[in-house]
C-alpha positions, 0 to 999 in steps of 0.5 A, a space after each residue: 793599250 800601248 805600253 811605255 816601251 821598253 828600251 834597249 839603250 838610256 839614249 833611246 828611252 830620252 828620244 821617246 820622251 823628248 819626241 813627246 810620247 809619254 802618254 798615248 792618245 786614245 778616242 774619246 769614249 762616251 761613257 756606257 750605260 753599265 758604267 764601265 770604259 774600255 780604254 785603249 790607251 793612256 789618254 782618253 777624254 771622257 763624254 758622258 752618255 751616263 754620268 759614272 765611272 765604276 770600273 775600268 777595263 782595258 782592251 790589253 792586260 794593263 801592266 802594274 805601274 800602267 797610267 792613264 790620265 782621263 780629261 772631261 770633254 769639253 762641251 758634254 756633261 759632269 762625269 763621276 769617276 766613282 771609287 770603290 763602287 760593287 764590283 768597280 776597281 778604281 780606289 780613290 781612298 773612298 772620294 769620287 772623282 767629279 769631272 765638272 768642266 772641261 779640262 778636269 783630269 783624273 790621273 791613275 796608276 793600275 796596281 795589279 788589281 785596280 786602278 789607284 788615284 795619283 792625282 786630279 785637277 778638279 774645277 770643284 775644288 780649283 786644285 792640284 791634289 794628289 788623290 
């Protein structure tokens, strides 16, 4: 997963940020019948294949503060970002996070350990919340 670079100099962590690479675009991933995405960067759209999300594994060590914003495709099927689930690491403080339209976004935060919700814009709820 490419990591929010470090820098050697204020001027160069502007330059990233103004060339628009704060967050980095990674493939569509159709979500696996054992419910668990391998994600690779710190976007990813979302397909259903199965309809939940239990657990989050990243193809590098993701550093504690490492974002990563999921958005449904469009054109496919809800898909659940579920929280707390058996062996899942994703914490939504106990609410699942359904992805219902296109465009619906869950933004996390790995502490460490898990995957922590920051915020979501769900079409269920039409809002903007901090998770």
């Amino acid at each position: 997963m490419p990591l929010i670079k470090s820098y050697d100099t204020f001027s160069d962590v502007k330059e990233h940020i103004k060339r628009g690479h704060i967050l980095s675009a990674g493939a569509t991933i159709t979500v696996p019948s054992n419910k668990i995405i391998t994600v690779t960067d710190s976007f990813h759209f979302l397909l259903a294949g199965t309809n939940q999300v239990e657990r989050i594994n990243a193809t590098v060590t993701a550093p504690a503060g490492q974002v990563l914003v999921l958005m449904r495709a469009s054109g496919g099927a809800t898909v659940t970002v579920m929280s707390g689930i058996g062996s899942g690491n994703i914490d939504l403080q106990g609410a699942d996070a359904p992805l219902n339209a296109p465009n619906d976004t869950l933004t996390l935060m790995y502490d460490g350990t898990k995957w922590v919700g920051l915020a979501s814009r769900l079409s269920a709820t039409g809002d903007v919340t901090d998770a």
